[in-house]
mmCIF file as gemmi writes it, N, C-alpha and C atoms, coordinates in Angstrom:
data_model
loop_
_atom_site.group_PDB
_atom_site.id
_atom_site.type_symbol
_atom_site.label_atom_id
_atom_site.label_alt_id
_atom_site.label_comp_id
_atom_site.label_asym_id
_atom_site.label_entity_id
_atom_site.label_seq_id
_atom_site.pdbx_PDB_ins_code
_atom_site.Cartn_x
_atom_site.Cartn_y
_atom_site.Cartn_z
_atom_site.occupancy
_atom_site.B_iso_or_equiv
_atom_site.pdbx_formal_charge
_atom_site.auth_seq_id
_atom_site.auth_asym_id
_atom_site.pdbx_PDB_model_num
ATOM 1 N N . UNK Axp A 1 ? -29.157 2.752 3.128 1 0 ? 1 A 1
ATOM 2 C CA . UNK Axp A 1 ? -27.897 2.057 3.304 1 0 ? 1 A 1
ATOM 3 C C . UNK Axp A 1 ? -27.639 1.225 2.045 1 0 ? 1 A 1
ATOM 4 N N . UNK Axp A 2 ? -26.377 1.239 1.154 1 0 ? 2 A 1
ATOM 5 C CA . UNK Axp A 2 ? -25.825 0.554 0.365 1 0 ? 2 A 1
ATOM 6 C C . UNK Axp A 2 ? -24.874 -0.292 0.661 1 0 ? 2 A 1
ATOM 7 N N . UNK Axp A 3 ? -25.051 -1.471 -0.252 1 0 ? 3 A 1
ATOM 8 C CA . UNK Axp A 3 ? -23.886 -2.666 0.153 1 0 ? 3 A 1
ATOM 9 C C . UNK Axp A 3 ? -22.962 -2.416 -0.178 1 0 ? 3 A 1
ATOM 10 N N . UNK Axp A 4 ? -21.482 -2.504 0.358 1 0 ? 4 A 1
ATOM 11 C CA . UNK Axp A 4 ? -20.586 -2.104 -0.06 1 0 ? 4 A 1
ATOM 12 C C . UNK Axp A 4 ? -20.075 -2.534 -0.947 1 0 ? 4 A 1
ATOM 13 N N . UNK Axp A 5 ? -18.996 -1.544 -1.856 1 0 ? 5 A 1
ATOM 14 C CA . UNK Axp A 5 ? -18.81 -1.993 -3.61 1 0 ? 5 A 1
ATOM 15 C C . UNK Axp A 5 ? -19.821 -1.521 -4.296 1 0 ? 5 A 1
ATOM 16 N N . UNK Axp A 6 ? -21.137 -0.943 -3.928 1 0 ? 6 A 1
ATOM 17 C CA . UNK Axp A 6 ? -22.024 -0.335 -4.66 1 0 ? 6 A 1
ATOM 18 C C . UNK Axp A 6 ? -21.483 0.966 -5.43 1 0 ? 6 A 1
ATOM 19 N N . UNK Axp A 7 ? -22.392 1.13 -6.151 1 0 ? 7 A 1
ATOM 20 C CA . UNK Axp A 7 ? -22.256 2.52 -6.962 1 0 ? 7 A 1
ATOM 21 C C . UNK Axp A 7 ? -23.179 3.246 -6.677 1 0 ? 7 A 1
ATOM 22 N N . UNK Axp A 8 ? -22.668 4.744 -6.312 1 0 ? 8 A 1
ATOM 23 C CA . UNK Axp A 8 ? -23.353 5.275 -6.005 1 0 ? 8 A 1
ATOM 24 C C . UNK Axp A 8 ? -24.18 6.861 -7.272 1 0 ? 8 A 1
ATOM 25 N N . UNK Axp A 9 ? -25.138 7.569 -7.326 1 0 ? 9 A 1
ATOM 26 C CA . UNK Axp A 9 ? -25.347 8.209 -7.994 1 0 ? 9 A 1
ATOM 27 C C . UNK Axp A 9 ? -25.836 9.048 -7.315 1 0 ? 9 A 1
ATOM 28 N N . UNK Axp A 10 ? -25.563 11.116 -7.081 1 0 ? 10 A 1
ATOM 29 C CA . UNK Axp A 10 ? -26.593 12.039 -6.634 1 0 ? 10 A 1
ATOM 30 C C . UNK Axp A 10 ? -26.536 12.78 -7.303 1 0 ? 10 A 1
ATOM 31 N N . UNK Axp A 11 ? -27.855 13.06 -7.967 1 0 ? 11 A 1
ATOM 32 C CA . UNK Axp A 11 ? -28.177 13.85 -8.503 1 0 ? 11 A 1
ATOM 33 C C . UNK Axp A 11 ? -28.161 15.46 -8.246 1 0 ? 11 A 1
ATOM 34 N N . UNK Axp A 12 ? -27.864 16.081 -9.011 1 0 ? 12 A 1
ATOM 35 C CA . UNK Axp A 12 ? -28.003 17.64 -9.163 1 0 ? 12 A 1
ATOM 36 C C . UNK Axp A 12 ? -28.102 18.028 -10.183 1 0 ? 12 A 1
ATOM 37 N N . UNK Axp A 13 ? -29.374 19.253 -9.935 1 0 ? 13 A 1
ATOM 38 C CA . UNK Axp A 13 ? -29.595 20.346 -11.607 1 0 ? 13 A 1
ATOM 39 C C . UNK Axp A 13 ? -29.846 21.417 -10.943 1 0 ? 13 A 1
ATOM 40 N N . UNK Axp A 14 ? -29.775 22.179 -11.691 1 0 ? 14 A 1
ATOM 41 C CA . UNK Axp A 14 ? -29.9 23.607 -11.228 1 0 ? 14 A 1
ATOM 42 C C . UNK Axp A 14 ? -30.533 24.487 -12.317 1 0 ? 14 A 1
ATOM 43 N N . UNK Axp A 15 ? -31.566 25.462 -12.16 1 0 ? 15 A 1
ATOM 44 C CA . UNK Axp A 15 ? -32.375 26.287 -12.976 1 0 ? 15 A 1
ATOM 45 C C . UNK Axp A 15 ? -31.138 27.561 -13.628 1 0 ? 15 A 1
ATOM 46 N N . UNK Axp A 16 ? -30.705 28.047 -12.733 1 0 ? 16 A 1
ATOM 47 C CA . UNK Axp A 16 ? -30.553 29.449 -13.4 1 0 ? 16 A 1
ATOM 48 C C . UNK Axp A 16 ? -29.459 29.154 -14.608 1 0 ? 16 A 1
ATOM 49 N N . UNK Axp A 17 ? -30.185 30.698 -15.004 1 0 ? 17 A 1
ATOM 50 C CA . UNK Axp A 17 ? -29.272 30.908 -16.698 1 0 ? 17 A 1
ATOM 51 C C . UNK Axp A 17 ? -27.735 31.117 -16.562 1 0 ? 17 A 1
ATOM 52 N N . UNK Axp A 18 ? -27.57 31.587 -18.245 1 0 ? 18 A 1
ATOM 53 C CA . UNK Axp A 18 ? -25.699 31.461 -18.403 1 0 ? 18 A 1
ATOM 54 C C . UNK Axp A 18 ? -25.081 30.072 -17.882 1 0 ? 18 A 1
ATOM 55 N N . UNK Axp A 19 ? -23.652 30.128 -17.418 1 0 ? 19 A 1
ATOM 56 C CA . UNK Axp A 19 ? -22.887 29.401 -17.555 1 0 ? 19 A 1
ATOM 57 C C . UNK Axp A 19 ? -21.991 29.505 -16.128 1 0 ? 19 A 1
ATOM 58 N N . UNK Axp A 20 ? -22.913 28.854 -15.055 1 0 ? 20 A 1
ATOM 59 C CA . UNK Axp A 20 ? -22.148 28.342 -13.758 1 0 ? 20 A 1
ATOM 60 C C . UNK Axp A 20 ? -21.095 27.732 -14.075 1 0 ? 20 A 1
ATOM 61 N N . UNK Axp A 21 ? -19.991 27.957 -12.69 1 0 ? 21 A 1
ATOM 62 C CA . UNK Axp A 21 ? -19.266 27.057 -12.081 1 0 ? 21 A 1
ATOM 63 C C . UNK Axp A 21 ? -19.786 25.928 -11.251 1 0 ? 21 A 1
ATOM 64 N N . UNK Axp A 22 ? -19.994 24.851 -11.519 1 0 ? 22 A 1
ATOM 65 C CA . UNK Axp A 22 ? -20.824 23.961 -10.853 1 0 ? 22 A 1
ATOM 66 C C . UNK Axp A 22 ? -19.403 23.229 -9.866 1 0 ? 22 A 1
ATOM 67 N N . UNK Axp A 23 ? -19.784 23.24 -8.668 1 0 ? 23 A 1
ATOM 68 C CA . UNK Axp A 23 ? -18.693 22.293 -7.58 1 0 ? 23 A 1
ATOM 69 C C . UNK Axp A 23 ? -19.483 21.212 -7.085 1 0 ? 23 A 1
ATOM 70 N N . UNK Axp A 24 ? -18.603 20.119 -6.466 1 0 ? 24 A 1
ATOM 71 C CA . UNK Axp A 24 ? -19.541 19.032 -5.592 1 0 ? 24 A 1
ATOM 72 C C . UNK Axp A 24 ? -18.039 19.1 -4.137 1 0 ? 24 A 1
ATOM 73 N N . UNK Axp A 25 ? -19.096 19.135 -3.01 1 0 ? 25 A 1
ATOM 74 C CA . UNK Axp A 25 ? -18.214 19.002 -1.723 1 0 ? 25 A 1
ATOM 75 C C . UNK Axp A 25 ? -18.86 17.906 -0.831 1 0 ? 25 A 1
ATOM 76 N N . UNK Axp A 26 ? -17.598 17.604 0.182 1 0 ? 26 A 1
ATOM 77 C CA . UNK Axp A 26 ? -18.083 16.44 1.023 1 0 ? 26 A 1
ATOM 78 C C . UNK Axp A 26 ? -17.569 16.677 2.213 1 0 ? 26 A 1
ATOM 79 N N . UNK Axp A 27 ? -18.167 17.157 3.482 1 0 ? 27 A 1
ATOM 80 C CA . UNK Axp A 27 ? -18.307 17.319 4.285 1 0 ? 27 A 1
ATOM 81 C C . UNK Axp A 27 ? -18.61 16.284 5.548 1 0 ? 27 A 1
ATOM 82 N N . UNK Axp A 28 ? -17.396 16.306 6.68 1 0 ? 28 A 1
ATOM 83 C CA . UNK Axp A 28 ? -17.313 14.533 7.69 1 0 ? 28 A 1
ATOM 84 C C . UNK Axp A 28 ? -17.731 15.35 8.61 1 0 ? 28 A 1
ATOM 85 N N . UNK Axp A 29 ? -17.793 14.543 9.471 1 0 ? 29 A 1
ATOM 86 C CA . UNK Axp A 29 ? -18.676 15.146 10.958 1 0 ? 29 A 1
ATOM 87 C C . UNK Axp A 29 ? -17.575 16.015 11.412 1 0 ? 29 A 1
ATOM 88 N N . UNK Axp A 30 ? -18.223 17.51 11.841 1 0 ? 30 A 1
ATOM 89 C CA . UNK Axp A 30 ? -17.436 17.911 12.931 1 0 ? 30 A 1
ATOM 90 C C . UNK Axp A 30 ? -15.798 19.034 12.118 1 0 ? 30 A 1
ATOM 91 N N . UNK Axp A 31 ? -16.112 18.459 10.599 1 0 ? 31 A 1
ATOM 92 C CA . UNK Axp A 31 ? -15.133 19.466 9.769 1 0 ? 31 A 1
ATOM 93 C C . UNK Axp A 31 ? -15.929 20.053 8.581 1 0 ? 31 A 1
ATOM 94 N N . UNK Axp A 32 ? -15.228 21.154 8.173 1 0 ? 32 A 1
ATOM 95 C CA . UNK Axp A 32 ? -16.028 22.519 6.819 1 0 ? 32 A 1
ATOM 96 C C . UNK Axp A 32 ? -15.544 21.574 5.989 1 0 ? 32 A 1
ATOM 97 N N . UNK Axp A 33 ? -16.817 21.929 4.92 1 0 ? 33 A 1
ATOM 98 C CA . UNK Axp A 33 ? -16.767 21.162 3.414 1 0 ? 33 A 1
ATOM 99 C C . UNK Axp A 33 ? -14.954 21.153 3.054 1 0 ? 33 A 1
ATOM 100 N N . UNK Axp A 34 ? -15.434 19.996 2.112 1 0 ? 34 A 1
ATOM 101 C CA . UNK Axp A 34 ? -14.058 20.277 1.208 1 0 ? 34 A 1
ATOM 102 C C . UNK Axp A 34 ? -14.565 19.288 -0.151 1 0 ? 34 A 1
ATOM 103 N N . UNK Axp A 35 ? -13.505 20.289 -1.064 1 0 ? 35 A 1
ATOM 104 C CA . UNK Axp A 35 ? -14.263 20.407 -2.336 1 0 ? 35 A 1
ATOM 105 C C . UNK Axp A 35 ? -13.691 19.091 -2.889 1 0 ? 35 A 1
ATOM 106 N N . UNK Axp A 36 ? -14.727 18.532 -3.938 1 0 ? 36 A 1
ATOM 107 C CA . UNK Axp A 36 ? -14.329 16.807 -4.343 1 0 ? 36 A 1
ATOM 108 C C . UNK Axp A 36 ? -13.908 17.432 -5.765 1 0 ? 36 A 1
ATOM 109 N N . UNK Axp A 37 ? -14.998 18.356 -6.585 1 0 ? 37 A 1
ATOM 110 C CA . UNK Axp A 37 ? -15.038 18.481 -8.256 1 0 ? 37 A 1
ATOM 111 C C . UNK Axp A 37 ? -15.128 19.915 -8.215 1 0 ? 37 A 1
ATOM 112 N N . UNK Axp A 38 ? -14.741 20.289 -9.752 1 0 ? 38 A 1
ATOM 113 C CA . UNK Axp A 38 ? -15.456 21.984 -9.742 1 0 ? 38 A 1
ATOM 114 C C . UNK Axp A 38 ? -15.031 21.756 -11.179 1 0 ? 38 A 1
ATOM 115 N N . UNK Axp A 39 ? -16.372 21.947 -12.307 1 0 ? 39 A 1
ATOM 116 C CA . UNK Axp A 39 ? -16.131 22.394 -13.303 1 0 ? 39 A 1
ATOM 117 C C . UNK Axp A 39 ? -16.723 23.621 -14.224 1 0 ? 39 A 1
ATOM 118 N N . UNK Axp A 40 ? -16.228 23.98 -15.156 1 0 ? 40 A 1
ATOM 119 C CA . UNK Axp A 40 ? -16.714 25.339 -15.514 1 0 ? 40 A 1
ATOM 120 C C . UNK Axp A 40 ? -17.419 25.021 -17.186 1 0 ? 40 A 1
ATOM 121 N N . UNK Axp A 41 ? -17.389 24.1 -18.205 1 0 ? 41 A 1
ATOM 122 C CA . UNK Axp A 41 ? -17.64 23.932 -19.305 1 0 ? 41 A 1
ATOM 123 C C . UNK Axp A 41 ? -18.463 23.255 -19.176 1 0 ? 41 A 1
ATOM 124 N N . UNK Axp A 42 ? -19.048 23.319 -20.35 1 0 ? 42 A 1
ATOM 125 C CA . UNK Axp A 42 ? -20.576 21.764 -20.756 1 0 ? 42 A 1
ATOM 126 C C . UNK Axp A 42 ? -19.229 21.198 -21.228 1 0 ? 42 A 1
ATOM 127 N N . UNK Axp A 43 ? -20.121 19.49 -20.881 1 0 ? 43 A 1
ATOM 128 C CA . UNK Axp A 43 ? -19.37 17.931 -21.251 1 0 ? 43 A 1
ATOM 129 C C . UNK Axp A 43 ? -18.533 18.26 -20.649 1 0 ? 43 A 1
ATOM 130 N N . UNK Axp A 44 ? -17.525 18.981 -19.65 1 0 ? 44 A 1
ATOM 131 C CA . UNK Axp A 44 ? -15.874 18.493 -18.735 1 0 ? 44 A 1
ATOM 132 C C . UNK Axp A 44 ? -16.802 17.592 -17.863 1 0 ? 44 A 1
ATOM 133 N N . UNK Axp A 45 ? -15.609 16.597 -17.719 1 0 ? 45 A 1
ATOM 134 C CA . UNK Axp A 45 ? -15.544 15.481 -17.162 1 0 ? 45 A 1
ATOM 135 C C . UNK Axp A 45 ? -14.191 15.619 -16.061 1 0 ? 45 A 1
ATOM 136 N N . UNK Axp A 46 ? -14.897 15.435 -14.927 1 0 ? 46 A 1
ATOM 137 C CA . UNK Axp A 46 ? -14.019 15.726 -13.578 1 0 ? 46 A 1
ATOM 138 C C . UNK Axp A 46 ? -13.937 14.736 -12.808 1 0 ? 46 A 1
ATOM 139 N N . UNK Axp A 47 ? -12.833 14.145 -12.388 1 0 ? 47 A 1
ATOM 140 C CA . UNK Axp A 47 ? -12.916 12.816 -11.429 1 0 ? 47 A 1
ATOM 141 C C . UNK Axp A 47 ? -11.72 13.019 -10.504 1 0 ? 47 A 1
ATOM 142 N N . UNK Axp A 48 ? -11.932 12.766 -9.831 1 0 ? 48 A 1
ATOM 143 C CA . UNK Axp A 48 ? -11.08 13.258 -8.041 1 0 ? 48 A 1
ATOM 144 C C . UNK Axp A 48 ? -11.521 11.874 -7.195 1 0 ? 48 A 1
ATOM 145 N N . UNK Axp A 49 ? -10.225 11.442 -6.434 1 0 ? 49 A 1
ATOM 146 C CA . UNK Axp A 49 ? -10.476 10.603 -5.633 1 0 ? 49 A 1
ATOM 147 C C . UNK Axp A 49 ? -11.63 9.443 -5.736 1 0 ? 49 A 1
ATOM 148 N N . UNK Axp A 50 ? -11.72 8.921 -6.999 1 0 ? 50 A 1
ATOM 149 C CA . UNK Axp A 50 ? -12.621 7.668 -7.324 1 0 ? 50 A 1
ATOM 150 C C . UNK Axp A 50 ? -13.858 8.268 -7.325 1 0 ? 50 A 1
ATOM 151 N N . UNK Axp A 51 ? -14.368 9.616 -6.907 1 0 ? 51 A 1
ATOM 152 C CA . UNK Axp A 51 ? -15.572 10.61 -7.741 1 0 ? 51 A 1
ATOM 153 C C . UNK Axp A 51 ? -15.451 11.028 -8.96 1 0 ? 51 A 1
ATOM 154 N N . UNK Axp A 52 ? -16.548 10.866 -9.843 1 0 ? 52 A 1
ATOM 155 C CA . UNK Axp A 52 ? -17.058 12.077 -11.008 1 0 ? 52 A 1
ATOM 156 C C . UNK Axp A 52 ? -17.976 12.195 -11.036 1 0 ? 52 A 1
ATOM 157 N N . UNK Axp A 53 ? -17.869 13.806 -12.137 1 0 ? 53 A 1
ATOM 158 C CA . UNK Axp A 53 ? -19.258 14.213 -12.726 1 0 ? 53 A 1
ATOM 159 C C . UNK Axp A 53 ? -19.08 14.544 -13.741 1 0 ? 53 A 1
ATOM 160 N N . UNK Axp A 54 ? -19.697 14.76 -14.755 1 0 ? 54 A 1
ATOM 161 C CA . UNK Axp A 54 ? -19.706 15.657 -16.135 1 0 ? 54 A 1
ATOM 162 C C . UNK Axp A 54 ? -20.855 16.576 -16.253 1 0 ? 54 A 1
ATOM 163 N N . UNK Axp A 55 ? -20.41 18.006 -16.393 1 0 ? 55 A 1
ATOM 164 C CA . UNK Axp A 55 ? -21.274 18.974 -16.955 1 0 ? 55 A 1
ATOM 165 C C . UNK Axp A 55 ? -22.142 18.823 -17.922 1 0 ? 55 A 1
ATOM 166 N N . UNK Axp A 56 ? -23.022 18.846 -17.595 1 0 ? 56 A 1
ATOM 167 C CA . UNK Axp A 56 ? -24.435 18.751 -18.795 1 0 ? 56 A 1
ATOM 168 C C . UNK Axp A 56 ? -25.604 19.676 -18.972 1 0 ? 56 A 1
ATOM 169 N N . UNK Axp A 57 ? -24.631 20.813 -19.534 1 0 ? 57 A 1
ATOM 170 C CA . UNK Axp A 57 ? -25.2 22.843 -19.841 1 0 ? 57 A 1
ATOM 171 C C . UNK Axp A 57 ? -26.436 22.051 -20.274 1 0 ? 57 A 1
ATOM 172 N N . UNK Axp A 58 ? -26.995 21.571 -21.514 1 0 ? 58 A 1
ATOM 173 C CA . UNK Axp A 58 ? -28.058 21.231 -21.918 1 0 ? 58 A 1
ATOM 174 C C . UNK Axp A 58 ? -29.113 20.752 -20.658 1 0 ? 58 A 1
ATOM 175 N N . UNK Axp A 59 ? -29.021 19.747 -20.196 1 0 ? 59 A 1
ATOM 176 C CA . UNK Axp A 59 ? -29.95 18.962 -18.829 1 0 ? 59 A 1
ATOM 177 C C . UNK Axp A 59 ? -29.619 19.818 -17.852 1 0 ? 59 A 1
ATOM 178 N N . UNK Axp A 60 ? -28.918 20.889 -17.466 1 0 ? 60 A 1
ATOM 179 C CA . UNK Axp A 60 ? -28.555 21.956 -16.367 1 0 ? 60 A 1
ATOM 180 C C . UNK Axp A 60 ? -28.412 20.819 -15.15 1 0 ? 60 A 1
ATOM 181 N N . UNK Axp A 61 ? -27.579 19.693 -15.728 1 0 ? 61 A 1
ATOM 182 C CA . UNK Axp A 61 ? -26.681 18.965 -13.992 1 0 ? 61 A 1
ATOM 183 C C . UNK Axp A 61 ? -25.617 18.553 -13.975 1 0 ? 61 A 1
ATOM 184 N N . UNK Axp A 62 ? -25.132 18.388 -13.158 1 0 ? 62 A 1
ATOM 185 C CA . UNK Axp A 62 ? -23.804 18.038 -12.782 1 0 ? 62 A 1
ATOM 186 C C . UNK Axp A 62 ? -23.977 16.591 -11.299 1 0 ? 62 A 1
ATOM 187 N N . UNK Axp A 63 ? -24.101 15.431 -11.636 1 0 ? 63 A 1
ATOM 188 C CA . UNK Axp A 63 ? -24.362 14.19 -10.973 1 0 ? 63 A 1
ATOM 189 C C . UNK Axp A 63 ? -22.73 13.82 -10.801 1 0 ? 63 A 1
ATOM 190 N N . UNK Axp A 64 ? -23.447 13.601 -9.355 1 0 ? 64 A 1
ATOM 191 C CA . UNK Axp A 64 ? -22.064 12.852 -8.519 1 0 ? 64 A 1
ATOM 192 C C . UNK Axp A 64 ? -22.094 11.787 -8.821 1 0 ? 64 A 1
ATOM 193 N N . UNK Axp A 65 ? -21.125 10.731 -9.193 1 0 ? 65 A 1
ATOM 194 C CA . UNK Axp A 65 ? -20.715 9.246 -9.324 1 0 ? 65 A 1
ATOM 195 C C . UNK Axp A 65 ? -19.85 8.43 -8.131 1 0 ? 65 A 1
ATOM 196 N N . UNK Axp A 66 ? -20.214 7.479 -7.818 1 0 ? 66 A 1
ATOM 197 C CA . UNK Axp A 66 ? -18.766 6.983 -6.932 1 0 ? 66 A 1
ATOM 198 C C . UNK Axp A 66 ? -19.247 5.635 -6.773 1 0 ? 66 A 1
ATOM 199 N N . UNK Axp A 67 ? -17.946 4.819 -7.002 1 0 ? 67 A 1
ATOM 200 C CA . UNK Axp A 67 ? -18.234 3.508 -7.389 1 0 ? 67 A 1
ATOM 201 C C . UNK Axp A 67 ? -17.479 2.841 -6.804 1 0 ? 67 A 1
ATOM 202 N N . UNK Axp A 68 ? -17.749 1.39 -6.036 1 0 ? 68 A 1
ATOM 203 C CA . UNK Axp A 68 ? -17.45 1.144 -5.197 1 0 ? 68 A 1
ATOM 204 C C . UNK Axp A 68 ? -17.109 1.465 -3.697 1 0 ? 68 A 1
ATOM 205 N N . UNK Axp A 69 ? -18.626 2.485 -3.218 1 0 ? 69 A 1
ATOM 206 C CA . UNK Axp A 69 ? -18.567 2.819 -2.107 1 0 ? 69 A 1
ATOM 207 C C . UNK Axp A 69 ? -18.266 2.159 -1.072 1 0 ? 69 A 1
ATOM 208 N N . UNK Axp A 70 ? -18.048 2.958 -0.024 1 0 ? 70 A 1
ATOM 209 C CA . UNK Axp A 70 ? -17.185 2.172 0.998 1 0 ? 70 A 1
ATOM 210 C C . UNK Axp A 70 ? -17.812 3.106 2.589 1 0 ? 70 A 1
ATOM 211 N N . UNK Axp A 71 ? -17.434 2.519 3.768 1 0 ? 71 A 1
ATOM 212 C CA . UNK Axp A 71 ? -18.409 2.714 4.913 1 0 ? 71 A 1
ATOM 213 C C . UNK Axp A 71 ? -17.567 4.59 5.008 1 0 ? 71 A 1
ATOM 214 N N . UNK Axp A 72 ? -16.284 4.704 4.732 1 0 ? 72 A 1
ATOM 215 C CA . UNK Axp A 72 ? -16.241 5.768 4.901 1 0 ? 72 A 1
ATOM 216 C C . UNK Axp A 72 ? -16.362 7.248 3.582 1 0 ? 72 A 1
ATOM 217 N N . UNK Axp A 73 ? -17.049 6.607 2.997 1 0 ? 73 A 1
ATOM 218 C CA . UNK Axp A 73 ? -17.784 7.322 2.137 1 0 ? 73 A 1
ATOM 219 C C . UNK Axp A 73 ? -18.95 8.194 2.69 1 0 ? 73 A 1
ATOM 220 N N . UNK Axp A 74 ? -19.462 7.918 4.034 1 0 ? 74 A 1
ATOM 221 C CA . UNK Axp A 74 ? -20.739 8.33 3.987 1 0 ? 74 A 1
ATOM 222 C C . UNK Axp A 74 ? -20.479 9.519 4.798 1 0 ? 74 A 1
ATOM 223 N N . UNK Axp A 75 ? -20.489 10.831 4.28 1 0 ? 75 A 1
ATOM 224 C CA . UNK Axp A 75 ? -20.421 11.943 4.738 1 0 ? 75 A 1
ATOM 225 C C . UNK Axp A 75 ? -21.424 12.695 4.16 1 0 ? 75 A 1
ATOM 226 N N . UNK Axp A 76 ? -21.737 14.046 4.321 1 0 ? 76 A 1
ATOM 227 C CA . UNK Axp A 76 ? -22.638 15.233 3.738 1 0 ? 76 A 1
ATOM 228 C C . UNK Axp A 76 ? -22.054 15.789 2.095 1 0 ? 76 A 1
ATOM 229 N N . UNK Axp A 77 ? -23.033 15.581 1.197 1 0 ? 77 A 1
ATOM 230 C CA . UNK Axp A 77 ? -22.158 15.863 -0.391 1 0 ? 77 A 1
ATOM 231 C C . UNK Axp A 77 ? -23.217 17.288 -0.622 1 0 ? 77 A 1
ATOM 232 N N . UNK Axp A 78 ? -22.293 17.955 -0.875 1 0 ? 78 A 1
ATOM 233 C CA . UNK Axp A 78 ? -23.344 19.411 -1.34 1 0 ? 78 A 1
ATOM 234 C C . UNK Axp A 78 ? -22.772 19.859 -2.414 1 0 ? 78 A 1
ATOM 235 N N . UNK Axp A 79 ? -23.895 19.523 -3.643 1 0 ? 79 A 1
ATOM 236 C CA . UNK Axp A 79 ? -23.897 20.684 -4.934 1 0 ? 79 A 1
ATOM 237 C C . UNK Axp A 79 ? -24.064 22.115 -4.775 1 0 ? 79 A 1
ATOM 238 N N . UNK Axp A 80 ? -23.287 22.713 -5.427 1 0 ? 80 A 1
ATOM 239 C CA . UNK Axp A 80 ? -23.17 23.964 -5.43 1 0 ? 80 A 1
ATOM 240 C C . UNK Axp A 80 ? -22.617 24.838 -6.928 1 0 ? 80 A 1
ATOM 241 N N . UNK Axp A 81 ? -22.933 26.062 -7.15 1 0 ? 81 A 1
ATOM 242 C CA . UNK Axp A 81 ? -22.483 27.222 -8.194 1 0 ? 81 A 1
ATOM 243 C C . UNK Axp A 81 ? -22.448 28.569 -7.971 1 0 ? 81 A 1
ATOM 244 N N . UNK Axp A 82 ? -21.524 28.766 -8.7 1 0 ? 82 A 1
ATOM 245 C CA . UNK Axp A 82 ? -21.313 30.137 -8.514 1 0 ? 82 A 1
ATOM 246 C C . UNK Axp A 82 ? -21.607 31.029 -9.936 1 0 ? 82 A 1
């Protein structure tokens, strides 16, 4: 549990080769994901609804940001690529 106004950070990396589409989704009780980010380049920088991430081909992650969390923030966040 975080105090609210916190910042939040989740991590994601991923192994495989080439050049994913990396997405981040957030998923509330009781409804199918829905997508927060989706980027396709190293270094894009994606921010949606007071979320980001930036692609980082080199470190193979893509980290969720969100700052100044709030009680209805707390849902299911799933990294994902295609």
């Amino acid at each position: 549990i975080l105090p609210k106004k916190s910042t939040v950070i989740i991590n994601c990396t991923y192994s495989v080769t080439g050049y994913p589409t990396l997405f981040w989704y957030g998923q509330y009780s009781r409804e199918g994901p829905q997508i927060l980010l989706k980027a396709t380049k190293d270094n894009e920088k994606r921010i949606s609804r007071e979320f980001e991430a930036t692609y980082h081909r080199k470190s193979k992650s893509f980290h969720l940001k969100k700052a100044s969390v709030q009680e209805s923030d707390s849902v299911v966040y799933y990294c994902a690529l295609s």
